[in-house]
C-alpha positions in Angstrom: 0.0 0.0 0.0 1.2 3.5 -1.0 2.1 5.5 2.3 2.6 8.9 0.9 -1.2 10.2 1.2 -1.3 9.6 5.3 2.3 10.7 5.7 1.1 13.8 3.9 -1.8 14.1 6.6 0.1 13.5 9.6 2.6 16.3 8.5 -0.1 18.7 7.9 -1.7 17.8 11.4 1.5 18.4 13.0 2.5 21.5 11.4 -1.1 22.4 12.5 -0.1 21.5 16.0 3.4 23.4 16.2 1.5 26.3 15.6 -1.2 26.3 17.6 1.4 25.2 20.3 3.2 28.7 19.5 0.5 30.8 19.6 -0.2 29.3 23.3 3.7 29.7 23.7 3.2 33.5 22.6 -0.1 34.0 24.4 1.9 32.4 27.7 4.8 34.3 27.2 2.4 38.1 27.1 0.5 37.0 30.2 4.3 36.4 32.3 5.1 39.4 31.5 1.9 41.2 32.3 2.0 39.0 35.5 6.0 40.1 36.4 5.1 43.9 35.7 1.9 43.6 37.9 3.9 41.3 40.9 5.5 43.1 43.5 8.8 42.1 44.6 11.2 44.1 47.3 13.7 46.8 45.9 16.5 48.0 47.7 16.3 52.2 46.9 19.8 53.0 47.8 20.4 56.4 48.2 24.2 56.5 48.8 25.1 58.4 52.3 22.6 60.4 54.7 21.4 63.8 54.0 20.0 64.5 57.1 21.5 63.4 60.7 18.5 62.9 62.0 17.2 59.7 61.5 13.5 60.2 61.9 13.7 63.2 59.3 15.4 60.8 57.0 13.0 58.2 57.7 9.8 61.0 56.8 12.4 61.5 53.3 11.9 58.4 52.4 8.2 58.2 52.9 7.5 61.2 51.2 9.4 59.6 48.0 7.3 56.5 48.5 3.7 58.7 48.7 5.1 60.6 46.0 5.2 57.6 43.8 2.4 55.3 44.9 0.2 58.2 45.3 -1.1 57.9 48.9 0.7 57.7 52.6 -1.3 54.3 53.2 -0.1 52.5 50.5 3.6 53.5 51.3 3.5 52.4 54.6 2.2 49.1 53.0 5.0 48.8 50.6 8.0 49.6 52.9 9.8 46.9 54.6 13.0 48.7 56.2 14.5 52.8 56.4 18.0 52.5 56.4 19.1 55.7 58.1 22.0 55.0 60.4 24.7 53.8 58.8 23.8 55.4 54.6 20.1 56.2 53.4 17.7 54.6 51.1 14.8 52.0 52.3 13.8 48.4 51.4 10.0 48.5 49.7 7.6 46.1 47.3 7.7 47.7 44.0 6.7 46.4 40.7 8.8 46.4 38.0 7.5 49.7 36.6 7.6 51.4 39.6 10.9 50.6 40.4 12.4 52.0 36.8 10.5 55.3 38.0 11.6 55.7 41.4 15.2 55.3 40.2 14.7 58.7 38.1 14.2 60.3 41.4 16.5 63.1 42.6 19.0 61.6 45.0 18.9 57.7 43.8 21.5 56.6 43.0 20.3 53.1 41.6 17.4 50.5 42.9 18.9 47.4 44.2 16.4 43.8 43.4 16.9 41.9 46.6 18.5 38.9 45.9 19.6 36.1 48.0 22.6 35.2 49.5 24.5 32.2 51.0 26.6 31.3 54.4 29.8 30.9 52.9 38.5 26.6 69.0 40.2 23.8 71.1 43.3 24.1 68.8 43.2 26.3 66.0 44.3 29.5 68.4 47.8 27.6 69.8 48.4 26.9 66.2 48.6 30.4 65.0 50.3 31.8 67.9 47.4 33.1 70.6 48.0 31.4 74.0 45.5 31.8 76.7 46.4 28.2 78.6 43.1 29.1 81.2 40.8 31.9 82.0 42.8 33.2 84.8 45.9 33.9 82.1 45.3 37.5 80.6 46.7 38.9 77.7 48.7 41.3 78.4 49.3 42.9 74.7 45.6 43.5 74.3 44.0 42.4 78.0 41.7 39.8 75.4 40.2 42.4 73.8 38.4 44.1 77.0 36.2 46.6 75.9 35.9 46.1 72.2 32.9 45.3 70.3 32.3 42.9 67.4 29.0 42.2 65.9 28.3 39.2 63.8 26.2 39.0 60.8 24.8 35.4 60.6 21.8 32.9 61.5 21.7 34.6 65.0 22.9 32.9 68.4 22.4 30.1 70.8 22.7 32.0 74.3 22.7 29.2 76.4 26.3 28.4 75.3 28.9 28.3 77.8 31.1 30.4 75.3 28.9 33.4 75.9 29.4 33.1 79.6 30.1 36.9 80.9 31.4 35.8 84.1 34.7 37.7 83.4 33.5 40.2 81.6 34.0 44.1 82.0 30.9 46.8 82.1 29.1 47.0 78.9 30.9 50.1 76.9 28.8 53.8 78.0 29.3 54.5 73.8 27.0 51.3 72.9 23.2 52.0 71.8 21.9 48.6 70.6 18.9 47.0 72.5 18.4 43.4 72.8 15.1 42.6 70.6 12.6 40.4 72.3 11.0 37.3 70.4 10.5 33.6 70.2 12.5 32.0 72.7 14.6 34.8 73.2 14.0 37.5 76.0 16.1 40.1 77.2 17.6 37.7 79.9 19.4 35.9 77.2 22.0 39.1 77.1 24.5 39.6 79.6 27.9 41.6 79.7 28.7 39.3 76.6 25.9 38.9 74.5 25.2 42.7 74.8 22.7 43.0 71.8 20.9 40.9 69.8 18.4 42.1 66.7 17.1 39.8 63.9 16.1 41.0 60.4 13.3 38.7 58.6 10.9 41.3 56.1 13.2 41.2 53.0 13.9 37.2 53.1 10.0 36.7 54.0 9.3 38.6 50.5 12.0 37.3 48.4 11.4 33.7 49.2 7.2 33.8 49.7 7.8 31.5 52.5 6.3 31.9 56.2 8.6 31.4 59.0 6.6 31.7 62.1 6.7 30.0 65.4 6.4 26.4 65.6 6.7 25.4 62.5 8.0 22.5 60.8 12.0 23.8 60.8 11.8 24.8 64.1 13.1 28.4 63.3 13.2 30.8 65.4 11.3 34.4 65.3 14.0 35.7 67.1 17.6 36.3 67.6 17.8 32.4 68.4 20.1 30.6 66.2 18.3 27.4 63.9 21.3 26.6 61.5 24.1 27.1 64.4 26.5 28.8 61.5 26.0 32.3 63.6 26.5 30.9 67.2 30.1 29.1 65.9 31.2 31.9 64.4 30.4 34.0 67.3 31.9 31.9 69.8 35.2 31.6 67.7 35.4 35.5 67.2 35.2 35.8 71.0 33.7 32.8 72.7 34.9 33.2 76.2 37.2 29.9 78.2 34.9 26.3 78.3 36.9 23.7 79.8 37.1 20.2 78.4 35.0 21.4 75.2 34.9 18.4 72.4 32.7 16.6 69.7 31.7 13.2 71.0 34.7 13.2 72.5 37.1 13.9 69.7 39.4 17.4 69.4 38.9 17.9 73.7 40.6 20.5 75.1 40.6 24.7 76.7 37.5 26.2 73.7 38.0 30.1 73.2 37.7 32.6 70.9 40.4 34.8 69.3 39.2 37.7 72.2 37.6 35.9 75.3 36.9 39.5 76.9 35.4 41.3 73.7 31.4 41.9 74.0 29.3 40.6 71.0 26.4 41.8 69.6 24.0 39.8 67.0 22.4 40.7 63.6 20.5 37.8 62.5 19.7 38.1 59.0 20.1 34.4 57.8 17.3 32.2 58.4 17.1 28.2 57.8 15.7 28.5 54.1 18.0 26.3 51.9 20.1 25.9 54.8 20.7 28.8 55.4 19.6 32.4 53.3 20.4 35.9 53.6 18.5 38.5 52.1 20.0 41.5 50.7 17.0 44.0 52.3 17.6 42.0 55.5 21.6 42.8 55.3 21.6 46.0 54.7 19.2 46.5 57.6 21.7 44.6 59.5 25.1 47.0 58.6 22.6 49.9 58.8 22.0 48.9 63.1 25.6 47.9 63.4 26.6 51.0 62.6 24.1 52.6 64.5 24.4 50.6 67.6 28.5 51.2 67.9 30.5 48.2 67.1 34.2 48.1 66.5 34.3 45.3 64.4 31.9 43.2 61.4 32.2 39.2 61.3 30.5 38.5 58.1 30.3 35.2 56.9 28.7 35.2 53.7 28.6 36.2 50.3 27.7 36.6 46.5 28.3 34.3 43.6 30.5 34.7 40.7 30.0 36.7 38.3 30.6 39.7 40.7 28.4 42.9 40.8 30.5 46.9 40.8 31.0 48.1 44.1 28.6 51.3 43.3 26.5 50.9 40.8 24.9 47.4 41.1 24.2 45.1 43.5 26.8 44.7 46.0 25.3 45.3 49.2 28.1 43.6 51.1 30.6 46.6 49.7 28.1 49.5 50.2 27.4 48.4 53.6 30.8 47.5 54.4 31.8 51.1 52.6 29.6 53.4 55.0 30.7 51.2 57.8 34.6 51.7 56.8 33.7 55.4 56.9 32.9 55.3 60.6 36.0 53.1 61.0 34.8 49.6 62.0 36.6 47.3 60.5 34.4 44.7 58.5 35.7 41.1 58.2 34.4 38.7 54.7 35.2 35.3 53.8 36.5 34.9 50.6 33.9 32.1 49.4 34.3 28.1 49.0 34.6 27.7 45.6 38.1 26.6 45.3 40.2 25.5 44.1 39.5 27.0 40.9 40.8 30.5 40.3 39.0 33.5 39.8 36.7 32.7 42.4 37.4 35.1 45.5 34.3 36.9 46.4 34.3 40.1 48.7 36.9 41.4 46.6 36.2 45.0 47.9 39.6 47.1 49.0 38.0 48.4 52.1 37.0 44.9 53.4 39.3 42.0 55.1 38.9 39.0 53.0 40.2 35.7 54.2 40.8 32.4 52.8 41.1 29.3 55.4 43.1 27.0 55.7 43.9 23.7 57.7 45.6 23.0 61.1 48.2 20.6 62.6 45.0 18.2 64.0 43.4 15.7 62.5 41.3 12.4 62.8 42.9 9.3 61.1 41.0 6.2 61.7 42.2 2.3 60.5 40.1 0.3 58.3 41.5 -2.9 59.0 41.1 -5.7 55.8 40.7 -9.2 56.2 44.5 -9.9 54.8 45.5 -8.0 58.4 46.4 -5.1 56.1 46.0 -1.7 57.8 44.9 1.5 55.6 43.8 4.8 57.3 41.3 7.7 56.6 39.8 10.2 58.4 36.4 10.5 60.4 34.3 11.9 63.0 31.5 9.3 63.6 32.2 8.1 66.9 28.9 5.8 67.2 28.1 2.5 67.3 30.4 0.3 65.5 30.6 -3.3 64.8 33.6 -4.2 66.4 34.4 -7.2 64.6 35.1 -8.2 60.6 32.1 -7.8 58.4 31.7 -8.6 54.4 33.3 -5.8 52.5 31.5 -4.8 48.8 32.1 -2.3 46.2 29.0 -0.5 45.4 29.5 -1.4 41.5 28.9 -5.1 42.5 25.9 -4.4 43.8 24.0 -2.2 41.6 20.2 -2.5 41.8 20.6 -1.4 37.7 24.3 -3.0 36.4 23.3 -0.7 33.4 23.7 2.2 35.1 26.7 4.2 36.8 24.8 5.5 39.7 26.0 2.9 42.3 29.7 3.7 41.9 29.4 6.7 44.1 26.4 5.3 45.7 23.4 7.7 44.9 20.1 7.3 46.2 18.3 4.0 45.3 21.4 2.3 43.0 21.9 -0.2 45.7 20.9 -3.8 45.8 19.6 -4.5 49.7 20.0 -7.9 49.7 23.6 -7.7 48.2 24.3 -5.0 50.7 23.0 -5.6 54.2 25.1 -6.6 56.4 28.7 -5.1 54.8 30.6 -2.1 54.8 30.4 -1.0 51.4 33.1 1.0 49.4 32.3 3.8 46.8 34.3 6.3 45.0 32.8 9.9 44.2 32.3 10.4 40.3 30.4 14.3 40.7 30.0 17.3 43.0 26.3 16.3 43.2 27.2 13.4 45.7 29.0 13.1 49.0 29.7 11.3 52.0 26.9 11.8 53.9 24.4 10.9 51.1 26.4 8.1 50.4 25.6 7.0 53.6 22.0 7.5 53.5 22.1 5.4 50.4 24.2 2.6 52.2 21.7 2.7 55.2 18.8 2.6 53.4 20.1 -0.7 51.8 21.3 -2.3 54.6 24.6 -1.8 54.6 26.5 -1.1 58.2 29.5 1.1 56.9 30.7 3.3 54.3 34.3 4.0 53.1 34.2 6.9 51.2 36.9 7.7 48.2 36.5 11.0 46.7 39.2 13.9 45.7 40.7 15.7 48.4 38.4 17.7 50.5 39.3 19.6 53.2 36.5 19.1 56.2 35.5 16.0 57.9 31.5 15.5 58.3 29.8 13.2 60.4 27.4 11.0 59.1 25.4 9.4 62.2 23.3 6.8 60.6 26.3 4.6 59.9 29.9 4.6 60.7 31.7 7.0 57.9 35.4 6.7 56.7 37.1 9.1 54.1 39.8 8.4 51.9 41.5 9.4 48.9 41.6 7.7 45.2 45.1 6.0 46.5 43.6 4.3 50.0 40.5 3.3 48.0 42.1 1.3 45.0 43.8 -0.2 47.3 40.7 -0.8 48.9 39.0 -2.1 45.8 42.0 -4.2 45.1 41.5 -6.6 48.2 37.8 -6.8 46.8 39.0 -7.7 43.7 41.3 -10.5 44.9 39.8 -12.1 47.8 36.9 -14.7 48.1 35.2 -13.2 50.9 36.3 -9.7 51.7 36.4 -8.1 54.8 37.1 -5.8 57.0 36.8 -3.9 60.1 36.6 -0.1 60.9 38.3 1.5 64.4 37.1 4.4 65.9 38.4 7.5 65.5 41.1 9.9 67.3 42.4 13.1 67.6 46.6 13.3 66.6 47.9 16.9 67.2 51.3 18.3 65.2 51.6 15.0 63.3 50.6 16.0 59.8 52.5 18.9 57.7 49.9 22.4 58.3 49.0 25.0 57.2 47.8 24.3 53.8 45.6 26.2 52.3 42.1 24.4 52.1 41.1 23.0 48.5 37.4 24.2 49.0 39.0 28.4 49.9 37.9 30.4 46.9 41.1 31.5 45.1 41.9 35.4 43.1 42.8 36.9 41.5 40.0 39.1 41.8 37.5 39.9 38.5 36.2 42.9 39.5 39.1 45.1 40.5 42.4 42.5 39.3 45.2 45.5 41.0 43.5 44.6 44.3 44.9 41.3 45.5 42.5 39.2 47.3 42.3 37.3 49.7 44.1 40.0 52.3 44.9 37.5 54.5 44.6 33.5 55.6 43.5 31.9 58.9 42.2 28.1 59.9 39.6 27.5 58.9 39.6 23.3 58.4 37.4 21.2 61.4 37.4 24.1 63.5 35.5 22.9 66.9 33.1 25.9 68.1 29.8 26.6 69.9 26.7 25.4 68.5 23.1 24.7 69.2 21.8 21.2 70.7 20.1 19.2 67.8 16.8 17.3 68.4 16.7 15.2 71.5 20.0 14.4 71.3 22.0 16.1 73.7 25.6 16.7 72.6 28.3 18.6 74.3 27.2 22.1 72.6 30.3 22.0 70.2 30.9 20.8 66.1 33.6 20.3 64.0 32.8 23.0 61.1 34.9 23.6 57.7 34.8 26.7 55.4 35.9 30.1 55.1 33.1 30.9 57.3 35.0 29.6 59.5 38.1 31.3 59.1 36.6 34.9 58.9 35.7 34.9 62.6 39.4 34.1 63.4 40.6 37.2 61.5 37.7 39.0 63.0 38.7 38.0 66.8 42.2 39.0 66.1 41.0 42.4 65.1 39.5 43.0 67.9 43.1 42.6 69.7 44.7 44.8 68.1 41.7 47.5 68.1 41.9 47.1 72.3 46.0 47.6 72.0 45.7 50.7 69.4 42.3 52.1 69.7 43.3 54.7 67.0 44.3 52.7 64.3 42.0 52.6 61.2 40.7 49.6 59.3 43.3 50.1 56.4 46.1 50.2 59.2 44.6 46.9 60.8 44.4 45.3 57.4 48.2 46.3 56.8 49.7 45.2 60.2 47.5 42.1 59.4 48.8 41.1 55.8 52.5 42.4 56.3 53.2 40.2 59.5 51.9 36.7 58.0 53.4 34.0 57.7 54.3 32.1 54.5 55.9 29.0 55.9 54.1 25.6 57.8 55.1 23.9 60.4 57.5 21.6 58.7 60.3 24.8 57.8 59.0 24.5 54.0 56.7 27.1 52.2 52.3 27.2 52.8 51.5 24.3 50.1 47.8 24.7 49.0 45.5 21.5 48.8 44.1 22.0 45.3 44.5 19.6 42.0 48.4 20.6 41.9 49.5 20.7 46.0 51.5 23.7 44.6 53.1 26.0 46.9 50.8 28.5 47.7 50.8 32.1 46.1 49.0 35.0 46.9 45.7 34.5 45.4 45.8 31.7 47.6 46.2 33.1 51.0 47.2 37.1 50.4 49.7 38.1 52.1 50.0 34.3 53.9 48.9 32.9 57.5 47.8 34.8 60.1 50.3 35.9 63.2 48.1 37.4 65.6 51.3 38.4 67.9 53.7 39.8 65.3 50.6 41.7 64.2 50.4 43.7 67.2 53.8 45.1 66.4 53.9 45.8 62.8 56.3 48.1 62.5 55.0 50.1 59.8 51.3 50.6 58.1 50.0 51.2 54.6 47.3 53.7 55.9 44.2 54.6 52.7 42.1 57.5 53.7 38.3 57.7 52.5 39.6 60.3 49.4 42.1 57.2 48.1 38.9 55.0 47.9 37.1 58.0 46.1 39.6 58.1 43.5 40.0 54.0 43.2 36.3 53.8 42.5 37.0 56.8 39.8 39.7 54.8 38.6 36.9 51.7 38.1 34.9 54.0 35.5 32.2 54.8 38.3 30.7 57.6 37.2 31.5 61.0 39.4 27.7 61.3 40.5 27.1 58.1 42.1 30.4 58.1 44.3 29.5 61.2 45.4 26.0 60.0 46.4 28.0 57.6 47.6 30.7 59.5 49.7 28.3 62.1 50.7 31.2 64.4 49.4 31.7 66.2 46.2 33.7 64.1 43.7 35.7 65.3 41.1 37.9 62.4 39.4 41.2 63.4 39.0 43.3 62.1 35.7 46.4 59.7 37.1 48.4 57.2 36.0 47.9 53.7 37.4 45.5 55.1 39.7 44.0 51.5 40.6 47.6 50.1 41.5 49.0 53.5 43.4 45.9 52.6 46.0 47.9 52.4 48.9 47.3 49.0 49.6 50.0 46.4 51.8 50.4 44.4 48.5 51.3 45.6 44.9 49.5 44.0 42.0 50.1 44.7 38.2 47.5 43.3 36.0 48.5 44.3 32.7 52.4 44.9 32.6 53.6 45.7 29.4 56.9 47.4 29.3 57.1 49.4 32.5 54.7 50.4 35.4 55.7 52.9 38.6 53.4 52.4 41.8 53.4 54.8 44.3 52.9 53.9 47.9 53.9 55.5 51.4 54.3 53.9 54.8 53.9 55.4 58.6 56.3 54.5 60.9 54.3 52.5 64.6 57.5 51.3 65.8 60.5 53.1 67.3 60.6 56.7 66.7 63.9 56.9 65.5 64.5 54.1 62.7 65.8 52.7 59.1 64.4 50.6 57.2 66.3 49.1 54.0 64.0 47.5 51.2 65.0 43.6 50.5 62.9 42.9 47.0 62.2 39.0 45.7 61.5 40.2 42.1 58.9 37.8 40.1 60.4 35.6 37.6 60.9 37.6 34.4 60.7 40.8 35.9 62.8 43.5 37.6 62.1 45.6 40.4 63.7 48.8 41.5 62.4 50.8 44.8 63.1 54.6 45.2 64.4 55.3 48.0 66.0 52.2 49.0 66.3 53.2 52.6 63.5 54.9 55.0 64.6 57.0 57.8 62.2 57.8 60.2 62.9 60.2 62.9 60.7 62.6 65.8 59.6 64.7 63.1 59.4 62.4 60.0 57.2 59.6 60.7 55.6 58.9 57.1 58.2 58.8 54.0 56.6 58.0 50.4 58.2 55.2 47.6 57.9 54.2 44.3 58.1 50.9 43.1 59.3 50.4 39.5 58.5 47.2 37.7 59.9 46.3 34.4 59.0 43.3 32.3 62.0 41.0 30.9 59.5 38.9 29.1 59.1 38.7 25.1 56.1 36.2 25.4 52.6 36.5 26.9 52.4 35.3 29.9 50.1 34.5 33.5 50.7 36.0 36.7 53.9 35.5 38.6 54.8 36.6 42.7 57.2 38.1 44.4 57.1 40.4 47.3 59.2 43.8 48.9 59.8 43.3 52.6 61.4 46.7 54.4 63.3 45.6 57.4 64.9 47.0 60.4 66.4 44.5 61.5 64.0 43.7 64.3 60.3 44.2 62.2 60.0 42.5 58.6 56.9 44.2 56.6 56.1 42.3 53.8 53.9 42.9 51.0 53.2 40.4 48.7 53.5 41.2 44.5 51.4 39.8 41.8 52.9 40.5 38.5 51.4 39.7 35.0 53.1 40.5 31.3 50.9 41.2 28.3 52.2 41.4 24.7 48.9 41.9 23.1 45.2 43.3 24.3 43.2 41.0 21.9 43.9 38.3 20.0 43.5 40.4 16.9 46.7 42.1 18.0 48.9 38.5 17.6 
């Protein structure tokens, strides 16, 4: 039978059908966008620094713009959410689409903000880096433990129960501070003391963004309060400035004297991350939060969080983490990031701002091997926390490939959900290696449960951070322990094996190295500002945190990230504010950066932990580890003043009329040469070096009055450096001398970045700034 006349049908009925399928598709795609204009969501109308001092007459500003626009007071008061009018001015309100293009014609706007969702990014990790306090009754005599200084912590809130936040050595709360301690669920006004000295929480902009209730009782158990759900704020707190808990551990493991950085320093809570998607932060909610901190008096911001490449300007977008770290700079509280955990990929560093601390983490001299014995009486080791019930005994041993519920598939090789065979697996310790970043240990170990099995043995890459896994015992290892591993599989008729507990080794294992999952620079947005500033632990760091459940545990966890590690940068601020109250944030930043350390515990240089285990460079861990102590005495600073950052952000293309919205101050952009690289930053970066670049920096003099200092310069490969004048004298009446750097490429090919550094000496102080050098032959590759 001919076929042609029904083909012919059924192809004009289907063309018939993609059409009326793209007239739906059009009519769909008209109704969105009517829906989008017509939906209100919450705009951020930032309005750079405050006209008015009074806060109440700023706040009546910015509801006369809002009545102006929505044409009646009621329905303003219905669309704000916050007034920022401490710190900068603008306010947080639901706008549509339309509305929000109009009000950012207004005079004295400088852009509208969509609020957008953000992310959170000890018993040893303070005697590895240098800070000492062997009890409560030891003080501190370079900084008294930061007596009198406060920091406030942005972050999922507190748990105030802790015994870190004990004030029972604690001095009167400071006569400057202004911050109340908000009332809520579970949280009263008893749950501050001469520690905990204010606590607020921030919920309208996350509430809107996310159209999800949190309320009281609810299925999460959240907390409409300063109470901390998620536990990320309360062990971040506590390592900032927790004060002295004897005997502190994790079901036992890492015991020992728990502290912060600054046992005496006062904190006070901003909660604007709530237990959405483990853990959210809302841009409004933020803002509101730098906005009160400012407000309220603290010395110091711990903020552990941050945006997601690709990075927003630091003026005219949507970087609310610079603008409110900016107006907070300007009142000189020094404001502490982490640099993200996207490593070890480059190009990754977030909080890249000049005006901020950024810090990357890395790991310490402890750890947590555990044996997984084999049934040959062959001993290989990996790491864990779990420290429940074990078998104690021999059990079958499996590779999760030999039991796949589906042998078709590759799901059971790193055991995701529902690939394994129950019969085949209960009863045995199963062994599966990671294949994607969509898997890991601890779903693994759901999967293994689920199935029947009684252990996992995890082998993935290297990853810094050791998570517990409570259903069944957990073990990681890397590709090399695992073949082996799957090699005793292979070869023996009934496989085997039993897995120990684990324990805690101290100054056994070759530390610091920087942690693979620490995001790395160089930095996109502003590539002659090196980031990360500085690096501090940051690896199974054992803190404060909330009890879970029934279970009652000891009110401590092991936590890895550069959440982590910000707090411990944050707390050693905080020292050093209480020894040199004067000092500004750009001071503390350079006594902080030119005192690290760029060499472990073994005598050899900071490796990092990525796919190489190369030795570190400076988009690795800035100007290297932390050293709290040699920081106190620095010798010289690299001081910016608010102008310098004026005429960086002109030197970024900003346009003169929102930095001086910005700055509060009227800016005129002066024409220099180099002016991102002659900001006087505590490192030296050169992007772009073609033949020959000068960069101008100056230094003040914090150590004896009457001294010399002779420049000693480790040039990058393929380049020479020449500093004028090669000697600083500092006398009575001289204490800040100026010098150029001149860098001059060697290189007839195209290259990537290389380091160096300039360290001026004394003899006694050695301030060391760390140089990132790149040589361009060509601007495109139409120039090749």
């Amino acid at each position: 039978m001919d076929s042609k006349p029904r083909n012919w049908r059924w192809a004009r009925k289907s063309h018939l059908l993609v059409i009326s399928a793209l007239l739906l598709l059009q009519n769909y795609l008209v109704i969105s966008e009517i829906f989008a204009e017509a939906t209100n969501n919450v705009h951020i109308v930032y309005m750079g620094d405050k006209i008015y001092d009074d806060p109440e007459t700023t706040k009546k500003y910015h509801h006369k713009m809002l009545t102006s626009l929505l044409g009646s007071k009621e329905a303003a008061r219905n669309s704000i959410l916050y007034s920022y009018k401490h710190g900068f001015s603008g306010f947080a309100a639901r706008l549509t689409k339309s509305q929000a293009e109009e009000i950012a014609k207004f005079p004295g706007v400088v852009h509208v903000i969509p609020n957008r969702i953000h992310k959170l990014h000890t018993t040893r990790s303070w005697d590895f880096i240098g800070i000492n306090h062997p009890s409560s009754k030891t003080a501190f005599p370079e900084s008294n433990l930061g007596q009198g200084i406060i920091i406030g912590v942005i972050d999922s809130g507190i748990w105030p129960e802790s015994e870190s936040f004990n004030d029972e050595a604690m001095g009167p709360i400071p006569s400057r501070w202004k911050g109340i301690c908000q009332v809520g669920e579970h949280f009263n006004s008893t749950n501050c003391n001469k520690k905990i000295i204010g606590a607020r929480w921030f919920i309208k902009g996350i509430k809107d963004e996310t159209k999800k209730l949190i309320h009281a009782n609810n299925s999460n158990h959240e907390f409409l309060s300063a109470r901390d759900r998620v536990g990320h704020g309360t062990h971040t707190a506590s390592t900032a400035a927790g004060y002295f808990v004897e005997k502190a551990n994790y079901r036992g493991l890492a015991s020992g004297l728990a502290r912060g950085g600054a046992p005496l320093v006062h904190l006070a809570i901003y909660k604007a991350c709530w237990d959405i998607s483990v853990g959210s932060c809302a841009d409004a909610d933020v803002l509101k939060a730098f906005d009160k901190a400012i407000h309220d008096g603290v010395d110091v911001l711990s903020i552990s969080l941050g945006i997601n490449i690709p990075l927003f300007s630091y003026v005219d977008q949507r970087d609310t983490l610079s603008i409110g770290s900016f107006h907070a700079n300007a009142k000189r509280i020094t404001v502490v990031c982490s640099a993200g955990n996207d490593g070890p990929i480059s190009q990754t560093i977030t909080n890249t701002a000049p005006w901020l601390i950024t810090v990357a983490a890395t790991t310490i001299d402890r750890t947590f091997p555990t044996a997984i014995t084999l049934g040959n009486n062959h001993t290989v080791w990996g790491q864990s926390i779990d420290t429940g019930k074990h078998n104690n005994g021999y059990v079958g041993l499996t590779y999760s490939e030999r039991i796949a519920l589906d042998p078709t598939e590759d799901l059971a090789k790193d055991c995701q959900p529902g690939s394994l065979n129950a019969t085949k697996a209960a009863g045995k310790i199963v062994l599966c290696l990671s294949e994607s970043d969509q898997q890991d240990i601890f779903s693994a170990s759901v999967t293994v449960r689920e199935a029947g099995g009684v252990g996992l043995i995890y082998a993935q890459f290297h990853q810094d951070g050791v998570n517990q896994c409570d259903l069944i015992p957990c073990i990681k290892v890397d590709y090399e322990v695992g073949t082996q591993v799957l090699s005793y599989i292979r070869r023996a008729r009934f496989p085997t094996a039993k897995l120990s507990f684990p324990k805690t080794v101290i100054g056994k294992w070759t530390s610091p190295q920087v942690a693979s999952f620490s995001s790395r620079g160089p930095s996109t947005m502003s590539p002659t500002v090196l980031k990360p500033d500085i690096a501090a632990p940051g690896v199974d760091i054992l803190a404060a945190f909330p009890p879970r459940g029934t279970t009652q545990n000891s009110g401590f966890a092991l936590l890895s990230g550069t959440s982590m590690s910000c707090p411990h940068v944050a707390g050693i601020t905080a020292l050093i504010k209480s020894k040199h109250p004067t000092w500004s944030p750009a001071a503390i930043r350079s006594a902080l950066v030119t005192t690290a350390s760029q060499t472990g515990n073994d005598g050899d240089v900071i490796s990092e932990q990525g796919s190489t285990r190369k030795a570190a460079d400076p988009f690795d861990i800035g100007g290297g580890l932390v050293n709290p102590n040699k920081a106190m005495d620095p010798g010289l600073l690299y001081e910016i003043s608010p102008q310098e950052y004026i005429q960086f952000l002109c030197s970024m293309s900003y346009s003169s009329k929102s930095i001086s919205r910005l700055s509060k101050t009227s800016t005129s952009c002066k024409k220099e040469k180099n002016p991102g690289m002659n900001l006087n930053l505590p490192s030296i970066t050169v992007p772009n070096l073609k033949k020959t670049v000068r960069v101008m920096r100056r230094v003040r003099n914090v150590g004896n009055v009457t001294a010399t200092y002779k420049a000693i310069v480790k040039a990058p490969y393929g380049i020479k450096v020449r500093v004028e004048p090669e000697i600083l004298r500092f006398n009575s009446s001289i204490q800040v001398l100026s010098f150029n750097v001149i860098v001059v490429s060697t290189q007839k090919l195209h290259g990537d970045y290389k380091f160096g550094s300039l360290t001026w000496t004394d003899g006694t102080h050695f301030v060391r700034s760390p140089m990132a050098v790149r040589t361009i032959k060509f601007e495109s590759y139409a120039d090749v």
